[in-house]
Every structure is written in structure tokens, then in C-alpha cells.
C-alpha atoms as one frame of an Amber mdcrd trajectory, in Angstrom:
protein
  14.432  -7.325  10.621  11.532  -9.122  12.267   8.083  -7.898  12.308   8.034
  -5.937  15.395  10.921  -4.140  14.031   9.196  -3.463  11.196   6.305  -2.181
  12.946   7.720   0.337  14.884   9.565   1.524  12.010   6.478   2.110  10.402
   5.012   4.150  13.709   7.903   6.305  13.679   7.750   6.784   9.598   4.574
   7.945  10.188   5.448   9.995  13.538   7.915  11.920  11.441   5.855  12.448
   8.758   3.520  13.789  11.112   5.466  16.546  12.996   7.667  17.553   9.708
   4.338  18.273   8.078   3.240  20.151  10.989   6.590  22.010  12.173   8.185
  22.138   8.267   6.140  22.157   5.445   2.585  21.834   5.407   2.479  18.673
   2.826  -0.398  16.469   4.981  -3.318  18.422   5.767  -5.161  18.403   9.372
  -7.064  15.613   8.383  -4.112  13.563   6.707  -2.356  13.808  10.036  -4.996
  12.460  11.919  -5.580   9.369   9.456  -2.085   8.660  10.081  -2.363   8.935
  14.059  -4.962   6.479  13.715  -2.740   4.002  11.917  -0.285   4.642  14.734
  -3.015   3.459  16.427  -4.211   0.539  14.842  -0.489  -0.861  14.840  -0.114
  -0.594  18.712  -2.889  -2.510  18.765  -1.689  -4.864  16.966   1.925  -5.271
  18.844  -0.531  -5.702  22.399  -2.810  -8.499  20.820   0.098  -9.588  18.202
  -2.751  -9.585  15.673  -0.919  -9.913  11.762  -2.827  -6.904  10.112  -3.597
  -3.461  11.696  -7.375  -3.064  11.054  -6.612   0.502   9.851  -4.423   2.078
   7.239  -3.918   5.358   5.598  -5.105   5.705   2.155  -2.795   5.511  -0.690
  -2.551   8.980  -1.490  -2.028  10.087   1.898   0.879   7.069   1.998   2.737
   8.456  -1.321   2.675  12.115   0.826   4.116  10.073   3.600   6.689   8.406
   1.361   7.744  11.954  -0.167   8.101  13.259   3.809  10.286  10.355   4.682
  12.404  11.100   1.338  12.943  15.075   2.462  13.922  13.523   6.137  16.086
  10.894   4.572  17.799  13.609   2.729  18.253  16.690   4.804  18.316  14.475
   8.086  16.063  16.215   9.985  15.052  15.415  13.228  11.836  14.966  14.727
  11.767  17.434  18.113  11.087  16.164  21.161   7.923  16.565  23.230   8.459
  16.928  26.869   5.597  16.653  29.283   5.577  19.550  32.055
């Protein structure tokens, strides 16, 4: 798997973790959500000027509440919905 591979894994990790906290259970808080939105962030910006680091990252306790998200997904395969714009 090369890096941008890995990359976009990682924005749709946290993606899901995202909208199955918001639609499922309600393990990330507001802010939490918006830490990781700003990861999301900081990673795009990283695949436009193929920079090595993202110059933002979630904290590790919001990461292990990521990590326990992506375990219920992995598990119960759920889905993340799809947004469609109007």
C-alpha cells in the first residue's frame, strides 16, 4: 500500500468515525468531531503539496475513540450514508 493509499484510508477512518458517532452512537463529542475534520483537513493538504507530515492530528484520546469506532464498523459492517447535494 503506498502512502497515498494510506492516506486516504486514514480520511475515510476518520470520515466514518465521524458520521457513526453522529448518526449511531454518540462516542466523539461535538468537539471531537471537529478535531477530526480538521485532520481530514490537514491530510488533503498534504496529498496537494505532497508534504510527508499533516501539520495537524487528533489527540490520542480522541484517536483510541476513533480506533474503538472503526472496531464497531469493522464488526457490524456498517456503512457510512451517503450525502447528496440538492
Amino acid at each position: 500500500m503506498n502512502n497515498k493509499t494510506q492516506i486516504l484510508n486514514r480520511i475515510n477512518q476518520l470520515r466514518d468515525a465521524i458520521a457513526y458517532s453522529r448518526n449511531e452512537l454518540k462516542i466523539m463529542n461535538i468537539g471531537e468531531g471537529i478535531y477530526c475534520n480538521c485532520e481530514i483537513a490537514a491530510w488533503f493538504r498534504v496529498l496537494d503539496e505532497e508534504n510527508l507530515e499533516p501539520h495537524y492530528t487528533i489527540s490520542e484520546a480522541t484517536n483510541e475513540k476513533v480506533k474503538q469506532i472503526t472496531e464497531i464498523i469493522n464488526t457490524t459492517g456498517w456503512k457510512r450514508p451517503k450525502i447528496y447535494a440538492i
